[in-house]
Backbone as CSV, one residue per row, in Angstrom:
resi,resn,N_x,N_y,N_z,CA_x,CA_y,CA_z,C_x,C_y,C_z
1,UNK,-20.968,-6.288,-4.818,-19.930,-5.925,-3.862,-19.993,-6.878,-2.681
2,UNK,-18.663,-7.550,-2.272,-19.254,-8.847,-1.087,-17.570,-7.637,-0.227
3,UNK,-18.099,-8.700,0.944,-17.159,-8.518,2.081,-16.948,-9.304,3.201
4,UNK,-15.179,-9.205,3.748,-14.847,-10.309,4.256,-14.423,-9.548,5.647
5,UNK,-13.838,-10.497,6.446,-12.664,-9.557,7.454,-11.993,-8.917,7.251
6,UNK,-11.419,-9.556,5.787,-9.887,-8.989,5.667,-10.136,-8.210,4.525
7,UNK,-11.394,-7.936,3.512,-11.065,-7.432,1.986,-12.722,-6.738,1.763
8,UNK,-12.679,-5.916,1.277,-13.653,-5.731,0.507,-13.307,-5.417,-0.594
9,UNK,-14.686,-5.958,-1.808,-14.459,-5.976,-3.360,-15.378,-5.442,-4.023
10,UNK,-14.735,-4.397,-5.330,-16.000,-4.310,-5.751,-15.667,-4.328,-7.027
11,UNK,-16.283,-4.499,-8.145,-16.191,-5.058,-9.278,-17.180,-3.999,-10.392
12,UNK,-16.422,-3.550,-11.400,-17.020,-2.525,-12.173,-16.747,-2.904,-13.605
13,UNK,-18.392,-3.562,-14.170,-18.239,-4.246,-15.149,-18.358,-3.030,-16.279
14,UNK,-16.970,-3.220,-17.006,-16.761,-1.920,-18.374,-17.430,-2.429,-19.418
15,UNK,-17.319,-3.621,-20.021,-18.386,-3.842,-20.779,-19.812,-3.354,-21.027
16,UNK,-20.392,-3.904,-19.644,-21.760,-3.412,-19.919,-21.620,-2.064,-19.329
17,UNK,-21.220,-1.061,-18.797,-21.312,0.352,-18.533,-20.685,0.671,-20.125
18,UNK,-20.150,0.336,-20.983,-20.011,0.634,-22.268,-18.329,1.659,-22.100
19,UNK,-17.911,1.082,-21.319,-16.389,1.610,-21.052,-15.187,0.692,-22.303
20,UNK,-14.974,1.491,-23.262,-14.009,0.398,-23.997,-12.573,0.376,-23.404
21,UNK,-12.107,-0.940,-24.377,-11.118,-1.113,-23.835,-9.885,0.136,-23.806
22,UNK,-10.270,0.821,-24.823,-8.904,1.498,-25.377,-8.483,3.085,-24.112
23,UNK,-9.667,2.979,-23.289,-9.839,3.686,-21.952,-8.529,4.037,-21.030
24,UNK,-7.894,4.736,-21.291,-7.209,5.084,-20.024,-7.356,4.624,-18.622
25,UNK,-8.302,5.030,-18.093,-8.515,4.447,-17.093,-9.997,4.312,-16.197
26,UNK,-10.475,3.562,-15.556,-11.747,3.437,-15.227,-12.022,4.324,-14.212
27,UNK,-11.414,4.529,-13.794,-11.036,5.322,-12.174,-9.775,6.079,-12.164
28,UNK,-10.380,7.333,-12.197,-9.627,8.480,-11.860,-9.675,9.636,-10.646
29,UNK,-8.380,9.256,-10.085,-9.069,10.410,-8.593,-7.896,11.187,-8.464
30,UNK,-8.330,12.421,-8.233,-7.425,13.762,-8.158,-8.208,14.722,-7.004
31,UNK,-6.563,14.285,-6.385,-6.664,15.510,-5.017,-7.840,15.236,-3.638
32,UNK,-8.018,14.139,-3.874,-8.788,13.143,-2.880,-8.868,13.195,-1.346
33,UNK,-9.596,14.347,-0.781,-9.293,14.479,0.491,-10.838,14.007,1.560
34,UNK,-10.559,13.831,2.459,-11.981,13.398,3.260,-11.562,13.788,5.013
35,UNK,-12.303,14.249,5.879,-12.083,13.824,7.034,-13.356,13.782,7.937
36,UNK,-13.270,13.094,9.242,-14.364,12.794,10.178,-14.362,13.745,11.738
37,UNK,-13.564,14.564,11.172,-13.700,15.939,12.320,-12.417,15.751,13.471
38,UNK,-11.746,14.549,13.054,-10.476,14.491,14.276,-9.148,15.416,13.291
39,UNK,-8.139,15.364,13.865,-6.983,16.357,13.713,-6.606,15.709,12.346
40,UNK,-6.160,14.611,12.458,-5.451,14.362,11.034,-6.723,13.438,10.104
41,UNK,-6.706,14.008,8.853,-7.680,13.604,7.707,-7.646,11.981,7.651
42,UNK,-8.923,11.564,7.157,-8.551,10.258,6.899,-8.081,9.894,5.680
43,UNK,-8.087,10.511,4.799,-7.649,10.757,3.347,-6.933,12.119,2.833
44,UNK,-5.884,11.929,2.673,-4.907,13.238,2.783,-4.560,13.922,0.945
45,UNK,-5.458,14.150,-0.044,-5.073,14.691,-1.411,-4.294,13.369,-1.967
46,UNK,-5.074,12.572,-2.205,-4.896,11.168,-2.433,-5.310,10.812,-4.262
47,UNK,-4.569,10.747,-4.862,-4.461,10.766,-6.243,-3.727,9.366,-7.126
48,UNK,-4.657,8.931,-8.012,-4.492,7.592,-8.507,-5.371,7.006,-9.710
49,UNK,-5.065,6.416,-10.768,-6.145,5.842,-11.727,-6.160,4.392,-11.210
50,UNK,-7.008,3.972,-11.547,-7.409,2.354,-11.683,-7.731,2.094,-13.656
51,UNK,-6.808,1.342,-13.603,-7.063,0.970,-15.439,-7.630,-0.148,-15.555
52,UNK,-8.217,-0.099,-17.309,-9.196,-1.464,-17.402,-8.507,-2.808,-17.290
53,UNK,-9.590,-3.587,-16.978,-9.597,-4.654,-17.045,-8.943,-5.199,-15.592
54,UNK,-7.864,-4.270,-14.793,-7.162,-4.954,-13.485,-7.722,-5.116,-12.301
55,UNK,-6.664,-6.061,-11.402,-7.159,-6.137,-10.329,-6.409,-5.033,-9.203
56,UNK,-6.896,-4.323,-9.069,-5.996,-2.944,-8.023,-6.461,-3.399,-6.637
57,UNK,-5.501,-2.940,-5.699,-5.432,-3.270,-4.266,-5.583,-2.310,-3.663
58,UNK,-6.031,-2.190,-2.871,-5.541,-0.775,-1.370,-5.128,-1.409,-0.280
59,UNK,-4.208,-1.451,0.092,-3.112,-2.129,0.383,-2.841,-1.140,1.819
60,UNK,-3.123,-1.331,3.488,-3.184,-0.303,4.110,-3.014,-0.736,5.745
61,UNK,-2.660,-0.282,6.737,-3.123,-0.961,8.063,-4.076,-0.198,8.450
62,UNK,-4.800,-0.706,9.642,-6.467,-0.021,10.163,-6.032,1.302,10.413
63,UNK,-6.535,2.359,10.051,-6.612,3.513,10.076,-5.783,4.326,9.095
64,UNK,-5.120,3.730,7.814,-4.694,3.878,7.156,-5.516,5.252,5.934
65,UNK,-6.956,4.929,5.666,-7.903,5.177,4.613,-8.918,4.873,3.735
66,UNK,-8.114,3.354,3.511,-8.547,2.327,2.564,-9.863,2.282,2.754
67,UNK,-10.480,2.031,3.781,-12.332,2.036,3.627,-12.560,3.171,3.318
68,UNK,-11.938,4.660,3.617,-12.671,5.546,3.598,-13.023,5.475,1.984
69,UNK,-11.578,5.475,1.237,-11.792,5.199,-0.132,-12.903,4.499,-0.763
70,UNK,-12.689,3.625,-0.364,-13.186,2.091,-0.848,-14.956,2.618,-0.388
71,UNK,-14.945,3.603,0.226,-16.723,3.536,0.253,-16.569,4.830,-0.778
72,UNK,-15.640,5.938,-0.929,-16.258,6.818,-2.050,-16.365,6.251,-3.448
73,UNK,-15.407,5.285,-3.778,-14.936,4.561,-4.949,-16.736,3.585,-5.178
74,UNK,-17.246,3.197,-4.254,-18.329,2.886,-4.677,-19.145,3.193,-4.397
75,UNK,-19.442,5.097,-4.587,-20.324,6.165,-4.024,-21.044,5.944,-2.868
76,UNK,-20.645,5.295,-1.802,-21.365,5.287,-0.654,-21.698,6.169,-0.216
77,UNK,-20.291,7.664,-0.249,-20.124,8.254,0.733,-19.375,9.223,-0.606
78,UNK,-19.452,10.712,-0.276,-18.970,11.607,-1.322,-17.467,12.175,-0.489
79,UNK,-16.380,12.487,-1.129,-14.903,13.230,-0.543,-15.531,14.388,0.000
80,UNK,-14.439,15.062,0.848,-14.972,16.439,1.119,-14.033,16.952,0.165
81,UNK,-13.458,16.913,-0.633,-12.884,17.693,-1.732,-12.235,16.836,-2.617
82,UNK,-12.224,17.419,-3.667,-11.410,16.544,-5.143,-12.198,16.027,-5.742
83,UNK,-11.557,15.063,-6.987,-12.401,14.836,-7.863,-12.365,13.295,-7.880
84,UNK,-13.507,12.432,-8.304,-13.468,11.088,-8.676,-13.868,10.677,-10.043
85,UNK,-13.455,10.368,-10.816,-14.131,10.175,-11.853,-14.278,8.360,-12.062
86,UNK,-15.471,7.951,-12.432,-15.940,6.342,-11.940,-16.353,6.080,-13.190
87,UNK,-16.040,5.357,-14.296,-16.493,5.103,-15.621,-16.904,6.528,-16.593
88,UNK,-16.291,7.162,-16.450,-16.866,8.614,-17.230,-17.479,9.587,-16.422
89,UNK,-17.838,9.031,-15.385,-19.329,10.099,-14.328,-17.914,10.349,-13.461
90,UNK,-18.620,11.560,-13.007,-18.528,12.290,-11.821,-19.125,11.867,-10.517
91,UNK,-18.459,10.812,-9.585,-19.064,10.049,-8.567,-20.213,11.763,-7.640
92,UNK,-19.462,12.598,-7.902,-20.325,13.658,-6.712,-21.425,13.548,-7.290
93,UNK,-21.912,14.147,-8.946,-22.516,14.268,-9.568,-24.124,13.401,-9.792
94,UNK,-23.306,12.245,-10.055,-23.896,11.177,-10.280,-23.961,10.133,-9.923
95,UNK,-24.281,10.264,-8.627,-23.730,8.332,-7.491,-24.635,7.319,-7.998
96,UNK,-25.967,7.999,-7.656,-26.752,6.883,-7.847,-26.816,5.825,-9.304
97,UNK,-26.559,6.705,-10.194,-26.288,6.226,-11.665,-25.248,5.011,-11.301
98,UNK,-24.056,5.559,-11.084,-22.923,4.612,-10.661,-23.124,3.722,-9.886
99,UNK,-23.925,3.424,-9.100,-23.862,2.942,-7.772,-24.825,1.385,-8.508
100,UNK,-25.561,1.905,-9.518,-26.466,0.565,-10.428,-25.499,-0.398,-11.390
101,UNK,-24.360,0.559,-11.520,-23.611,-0.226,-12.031,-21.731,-0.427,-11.721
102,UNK,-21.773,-0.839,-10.550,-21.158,-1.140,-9.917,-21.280,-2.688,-9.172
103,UNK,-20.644,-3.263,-8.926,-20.919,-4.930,-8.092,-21.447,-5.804,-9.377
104,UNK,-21.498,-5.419,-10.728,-21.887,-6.286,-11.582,-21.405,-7.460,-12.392
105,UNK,-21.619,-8.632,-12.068,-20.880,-9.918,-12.537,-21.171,-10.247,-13.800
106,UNK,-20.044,-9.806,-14.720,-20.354,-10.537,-15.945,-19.442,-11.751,-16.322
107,UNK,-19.518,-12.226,-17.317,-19.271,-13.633,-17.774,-17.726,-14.008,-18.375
108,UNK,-17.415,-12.636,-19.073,-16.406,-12.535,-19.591,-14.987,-11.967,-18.064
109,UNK,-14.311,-12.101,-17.554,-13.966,-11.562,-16.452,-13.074,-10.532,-17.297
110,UNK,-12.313,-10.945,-18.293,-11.614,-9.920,-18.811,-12.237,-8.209,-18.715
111,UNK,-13.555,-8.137,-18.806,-13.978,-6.971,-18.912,-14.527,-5.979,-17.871
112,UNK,-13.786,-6.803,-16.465,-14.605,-6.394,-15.468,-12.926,-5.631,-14.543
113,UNK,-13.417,-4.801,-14.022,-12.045,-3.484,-12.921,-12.306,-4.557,-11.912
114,UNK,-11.530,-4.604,-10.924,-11.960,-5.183,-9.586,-11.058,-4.674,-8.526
115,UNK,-11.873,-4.074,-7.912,-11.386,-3.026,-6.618,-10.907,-3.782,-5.575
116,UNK,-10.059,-4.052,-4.353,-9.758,-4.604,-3.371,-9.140,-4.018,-2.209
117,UNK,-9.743,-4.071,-1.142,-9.444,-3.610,0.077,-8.876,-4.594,0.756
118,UNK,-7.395,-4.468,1.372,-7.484,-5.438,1.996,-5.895,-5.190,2.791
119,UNK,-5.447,-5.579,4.110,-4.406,-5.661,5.109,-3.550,-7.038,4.954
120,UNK,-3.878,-7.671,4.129,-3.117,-8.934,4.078,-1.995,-9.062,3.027
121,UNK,-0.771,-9.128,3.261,0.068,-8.903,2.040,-0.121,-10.018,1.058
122,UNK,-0.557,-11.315,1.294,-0.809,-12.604,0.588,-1.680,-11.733,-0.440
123,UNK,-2.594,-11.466,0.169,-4.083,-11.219,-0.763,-3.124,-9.788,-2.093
124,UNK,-2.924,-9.129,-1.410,-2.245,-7.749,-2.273,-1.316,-7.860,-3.128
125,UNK,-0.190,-9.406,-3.108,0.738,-9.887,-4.104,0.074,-10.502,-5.479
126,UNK,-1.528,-10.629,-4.874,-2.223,-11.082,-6.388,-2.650,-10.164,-7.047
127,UNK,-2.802,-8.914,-6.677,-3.619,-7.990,-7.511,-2.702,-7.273,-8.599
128,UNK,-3.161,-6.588,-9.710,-2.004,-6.400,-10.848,-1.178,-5.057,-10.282
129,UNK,-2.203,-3.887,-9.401,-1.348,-3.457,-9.054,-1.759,-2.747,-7.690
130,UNK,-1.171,-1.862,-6.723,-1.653,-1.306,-5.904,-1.131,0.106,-5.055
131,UNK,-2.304,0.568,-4.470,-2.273,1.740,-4.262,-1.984,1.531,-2.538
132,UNK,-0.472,1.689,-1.815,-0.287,1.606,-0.951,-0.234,2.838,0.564
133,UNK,-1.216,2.808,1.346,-1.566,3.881,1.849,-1.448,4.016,3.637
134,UNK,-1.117,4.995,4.003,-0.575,4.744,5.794,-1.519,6.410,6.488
135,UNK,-1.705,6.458,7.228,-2.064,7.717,7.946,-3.117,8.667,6.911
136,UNK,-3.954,7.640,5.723,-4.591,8.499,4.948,-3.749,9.541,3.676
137,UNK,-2.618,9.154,3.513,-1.873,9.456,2.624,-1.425,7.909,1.581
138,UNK,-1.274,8.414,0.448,-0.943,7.529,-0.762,0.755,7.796,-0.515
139,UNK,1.205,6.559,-0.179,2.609,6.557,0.279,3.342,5.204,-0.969
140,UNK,2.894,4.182,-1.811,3.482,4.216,-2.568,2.192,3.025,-3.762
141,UNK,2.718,3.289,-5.200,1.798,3.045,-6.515,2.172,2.523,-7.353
142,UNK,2.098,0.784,-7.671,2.892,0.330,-8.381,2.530,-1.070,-9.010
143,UNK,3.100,-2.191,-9.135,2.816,-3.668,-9.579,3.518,-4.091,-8.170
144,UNK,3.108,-5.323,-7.685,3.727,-5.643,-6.250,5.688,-5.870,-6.449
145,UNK,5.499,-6.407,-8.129,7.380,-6.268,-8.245,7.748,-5.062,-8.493
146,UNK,7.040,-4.211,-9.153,7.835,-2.800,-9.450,8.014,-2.197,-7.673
147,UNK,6.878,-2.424,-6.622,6.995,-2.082,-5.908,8.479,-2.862,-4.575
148,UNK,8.470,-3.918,-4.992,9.718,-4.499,-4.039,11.230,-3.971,-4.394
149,UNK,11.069,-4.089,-6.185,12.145,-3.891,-6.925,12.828,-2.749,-6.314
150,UNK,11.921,-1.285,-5.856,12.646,-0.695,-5.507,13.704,-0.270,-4.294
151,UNK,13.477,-1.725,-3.796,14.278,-1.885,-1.993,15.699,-1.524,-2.651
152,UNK,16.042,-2.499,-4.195,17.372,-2.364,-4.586,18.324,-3.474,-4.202
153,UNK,18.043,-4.220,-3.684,18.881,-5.538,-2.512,17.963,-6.090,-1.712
154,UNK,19.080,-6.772,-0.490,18.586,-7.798,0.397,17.743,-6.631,1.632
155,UNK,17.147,-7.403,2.666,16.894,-6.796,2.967,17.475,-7.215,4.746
156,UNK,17.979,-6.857,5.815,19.223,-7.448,6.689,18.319,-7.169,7.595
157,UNK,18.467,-8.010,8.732,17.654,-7.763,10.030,18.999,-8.086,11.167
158,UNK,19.841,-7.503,12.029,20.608,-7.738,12.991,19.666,-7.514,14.683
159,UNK,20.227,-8.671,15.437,19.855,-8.270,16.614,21.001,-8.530,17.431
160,UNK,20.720,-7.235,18.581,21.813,-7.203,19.084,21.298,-6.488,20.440
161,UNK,21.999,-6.491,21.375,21.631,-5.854,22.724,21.515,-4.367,22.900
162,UNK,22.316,-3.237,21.816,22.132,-1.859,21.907,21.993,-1.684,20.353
163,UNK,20.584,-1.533,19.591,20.633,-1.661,18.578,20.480,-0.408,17.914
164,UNK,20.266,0.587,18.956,20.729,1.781,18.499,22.263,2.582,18.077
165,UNK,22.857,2.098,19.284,24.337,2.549,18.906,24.894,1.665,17.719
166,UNK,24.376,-0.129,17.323,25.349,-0.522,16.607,24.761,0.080,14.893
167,UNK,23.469,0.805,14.920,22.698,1.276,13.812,23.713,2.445,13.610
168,UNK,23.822,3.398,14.989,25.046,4.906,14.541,26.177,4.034,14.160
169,UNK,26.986,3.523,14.400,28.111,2.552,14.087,27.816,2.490,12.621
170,UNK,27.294,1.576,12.531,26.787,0.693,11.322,26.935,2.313,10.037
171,UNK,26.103,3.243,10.324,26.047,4.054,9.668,27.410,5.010,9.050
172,UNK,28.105,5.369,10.356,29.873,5.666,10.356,30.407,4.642,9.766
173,UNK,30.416,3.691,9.570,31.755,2.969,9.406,31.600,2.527,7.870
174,UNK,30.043,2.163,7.272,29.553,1.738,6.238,28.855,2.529,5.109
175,UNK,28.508,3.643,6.060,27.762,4.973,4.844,26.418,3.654,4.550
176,UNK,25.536,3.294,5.235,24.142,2.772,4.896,23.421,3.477,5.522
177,UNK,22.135,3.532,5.490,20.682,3.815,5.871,20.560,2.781,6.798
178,UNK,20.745,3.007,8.232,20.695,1.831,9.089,19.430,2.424,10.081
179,UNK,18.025,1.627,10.257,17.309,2.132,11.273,17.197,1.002,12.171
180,UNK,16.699,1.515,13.507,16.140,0.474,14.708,14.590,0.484,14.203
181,UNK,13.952,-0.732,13.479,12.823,-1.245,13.648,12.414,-2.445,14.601
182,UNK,11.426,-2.247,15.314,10.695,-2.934,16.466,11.805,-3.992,17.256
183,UNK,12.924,-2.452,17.791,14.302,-3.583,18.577,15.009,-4.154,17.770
184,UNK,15.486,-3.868,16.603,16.176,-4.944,15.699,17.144,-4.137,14.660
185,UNK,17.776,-3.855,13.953,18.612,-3.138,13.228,18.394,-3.633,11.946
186,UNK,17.768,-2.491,11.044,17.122,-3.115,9.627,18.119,-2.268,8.752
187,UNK,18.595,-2.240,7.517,18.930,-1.963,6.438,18.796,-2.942,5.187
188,UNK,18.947,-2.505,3.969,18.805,-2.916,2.778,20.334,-2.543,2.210
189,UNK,20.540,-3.532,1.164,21.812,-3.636,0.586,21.924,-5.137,-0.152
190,UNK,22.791,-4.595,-1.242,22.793,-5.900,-2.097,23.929,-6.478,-1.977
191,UNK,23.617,-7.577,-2.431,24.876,-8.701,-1.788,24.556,-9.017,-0.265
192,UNK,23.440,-9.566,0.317,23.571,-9.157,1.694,23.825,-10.059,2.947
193,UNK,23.897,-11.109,2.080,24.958,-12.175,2.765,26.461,-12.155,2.886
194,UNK,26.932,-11.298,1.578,28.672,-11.186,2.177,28.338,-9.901,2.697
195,UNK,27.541,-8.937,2.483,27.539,-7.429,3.581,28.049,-8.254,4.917
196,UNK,27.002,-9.471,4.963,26.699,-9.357,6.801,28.028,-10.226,7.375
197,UNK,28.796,-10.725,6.685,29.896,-10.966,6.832,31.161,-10.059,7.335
198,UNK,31.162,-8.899,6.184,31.645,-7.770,6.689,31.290,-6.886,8.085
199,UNK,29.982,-7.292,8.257,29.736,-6.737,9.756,30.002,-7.178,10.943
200,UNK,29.718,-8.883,11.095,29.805,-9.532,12.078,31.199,-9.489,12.284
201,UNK,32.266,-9.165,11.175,33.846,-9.609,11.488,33.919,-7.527,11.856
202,UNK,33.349,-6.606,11.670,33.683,-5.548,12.080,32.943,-5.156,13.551
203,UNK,32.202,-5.993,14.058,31.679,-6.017,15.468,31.667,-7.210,16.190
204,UNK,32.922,-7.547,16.033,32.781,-9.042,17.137,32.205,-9.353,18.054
205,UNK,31.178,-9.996,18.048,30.565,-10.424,19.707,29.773,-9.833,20.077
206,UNK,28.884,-8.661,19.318,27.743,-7.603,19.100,26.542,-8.218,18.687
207,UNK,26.783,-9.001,17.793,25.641,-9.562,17.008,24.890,-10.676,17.497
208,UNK,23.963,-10.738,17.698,23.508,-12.415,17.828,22.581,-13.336,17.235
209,UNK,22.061,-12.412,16.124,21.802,-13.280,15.377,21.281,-12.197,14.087
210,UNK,21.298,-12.718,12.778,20.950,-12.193,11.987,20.053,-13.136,10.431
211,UNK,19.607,-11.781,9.458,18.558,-12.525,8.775,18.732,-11.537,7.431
212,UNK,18.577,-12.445,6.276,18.913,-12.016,5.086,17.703,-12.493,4.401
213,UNK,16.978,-11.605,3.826,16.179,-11.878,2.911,15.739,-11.091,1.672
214,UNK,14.930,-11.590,0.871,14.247,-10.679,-0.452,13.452,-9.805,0.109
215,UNK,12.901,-8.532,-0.147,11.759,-7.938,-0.113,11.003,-8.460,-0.416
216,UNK,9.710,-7.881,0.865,8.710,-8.462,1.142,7.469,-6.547,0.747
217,UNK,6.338,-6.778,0.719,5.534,-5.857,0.360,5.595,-4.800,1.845
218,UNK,5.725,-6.067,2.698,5.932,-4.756,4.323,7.100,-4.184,4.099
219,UNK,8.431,-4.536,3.440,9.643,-3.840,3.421,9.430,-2.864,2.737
220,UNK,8.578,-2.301,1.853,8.293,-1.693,1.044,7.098,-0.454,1.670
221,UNK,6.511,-0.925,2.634,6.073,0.076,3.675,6.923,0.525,4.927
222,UNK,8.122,-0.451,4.855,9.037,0.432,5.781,9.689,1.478,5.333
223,UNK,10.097,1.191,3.966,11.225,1.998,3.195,10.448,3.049,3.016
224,UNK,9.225,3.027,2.728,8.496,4.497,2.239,7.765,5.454,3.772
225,UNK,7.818,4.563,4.642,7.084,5.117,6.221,8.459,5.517,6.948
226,UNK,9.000,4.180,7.134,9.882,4.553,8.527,9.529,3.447,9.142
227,UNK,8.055,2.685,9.480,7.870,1.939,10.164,7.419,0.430,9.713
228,UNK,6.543,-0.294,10.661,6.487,-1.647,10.137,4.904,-1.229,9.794
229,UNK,4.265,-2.114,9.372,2.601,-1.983,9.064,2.338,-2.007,10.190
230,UNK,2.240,-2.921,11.179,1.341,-3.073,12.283,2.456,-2.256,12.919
231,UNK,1.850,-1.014,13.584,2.640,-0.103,14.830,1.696,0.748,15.416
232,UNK,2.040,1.137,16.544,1.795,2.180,17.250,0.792,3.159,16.995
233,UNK,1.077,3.756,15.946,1.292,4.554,14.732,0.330,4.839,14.271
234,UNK,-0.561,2.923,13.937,-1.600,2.716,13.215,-2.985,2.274,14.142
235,UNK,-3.543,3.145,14.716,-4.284,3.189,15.744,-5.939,2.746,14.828
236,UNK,-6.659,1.523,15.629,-8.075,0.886,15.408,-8.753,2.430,15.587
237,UNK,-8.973,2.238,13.883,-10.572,3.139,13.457,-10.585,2.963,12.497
238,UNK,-11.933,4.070,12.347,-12.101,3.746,10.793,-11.680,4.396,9.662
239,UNK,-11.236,3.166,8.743,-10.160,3.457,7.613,-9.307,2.608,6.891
């Protein structure tokens, strides 16, 4: 198991724990809850497999969960409720067993799980798939394309001087999902270069500048939060 700023990894060789391939999954967790005595849990009934052979992410901003996980996942530390199941064992049961075979480098990589913690969307677009998590809740579970795919379209950024009223506007006149993120007027929609055409000619002289792009893995924590990764929201501790 190594560790960086940005990631921790841990690597669970199925081969030699005698996990075959034909395995469902290496990691199974149901109903996954934990907390450190403040109001809201750091892990909220948090439920997910990890299957063989991949590279899975936890994908999270600071205070999100992800360590809390990421230390039961390699029995550091036991849930205060639910279940883990870690190569066949029962992590409550049996840590120490697990804990010998866990971080083990074998030769073949095909045969090895590899766990990843990490806040960087670069790092999280490589992994096969991931478990995306905010306030200690599992907020969305997927492949990084199954996970963009579901924005549905472009994704529009308008700025403008009252970006609240032109969001109610925007909403009346167009029937979209229009929010104010960090001062700026965000929606999704396809086609979203002639959308923004249609807008700028239905608010003359409102707009001042705007931005059309693909989904990104943060759009994909807006659409499922409300917010951006780095906010307010997501307050330094541990998690």
């Amino acid at each position: 198991m190594t560790t960086n700023s940005s990631q921790r990894v841990a690597s669970f060789a199925t081969e030699a724990a005698g996990v075959a391939e034909e395995a469902p999954s290496v990691i199974q967790l149901e109903d996954i809850s934990h907390s450190y005595g403040q109001e809201r849990p750091a892990l909220d009934h948090v439920s997910f497999d990890v299957r063989f052979a991949e590279i899975f992410g936890l994908l999270g901003p600071n205070g999100s969960g992800k360590t809390t996980l990421f230390r039961i996942l390699s029995t550091l530390m036991l849930p205060a409720s639910g279940c883990a199941i870690i190569m066949g064992s029962d992590a409550r049961s049996k840590p120490a067993a697990l804990r010998r075979r866990i971080g083990v480098v074998v030769r073949d990589q095909e045969q090895v799980t590899i766990l990843v913690t990490t806040h960087l969307m670069e790092e999280a677009e490589r992994c096969d798939r991931l478990a995306v998590l905010n306030l200690g809740k599992l907020v969305a579970l997927g492949t990084p394309a199954e996970l963009k795919h579901e924005i549905g379209g472009d994704v529009i950024l308008l700025d403008t001087r009252d970006p609240e009223s032109l969001a109610h506007r925007l909403r009346e006149r167009f029937t979209v999902e229009a929010a104010v993120i960090s001062g700026k007027v965000r929606l999704e929609r396809e086609n979203g270069h002639r959308f923004v055409t249609e807008v700028v000619e239905a608010f003359p002289g409102e707009i001042d500048s705007v931005s059309v792009s693909k989904p990104t893995l943060e759009d994909v924590f807006i659409h499922r939060t409300g917010h951006r990764f780095w906010t307010d929201a997501n307050p330094e501790r541990a998690g």
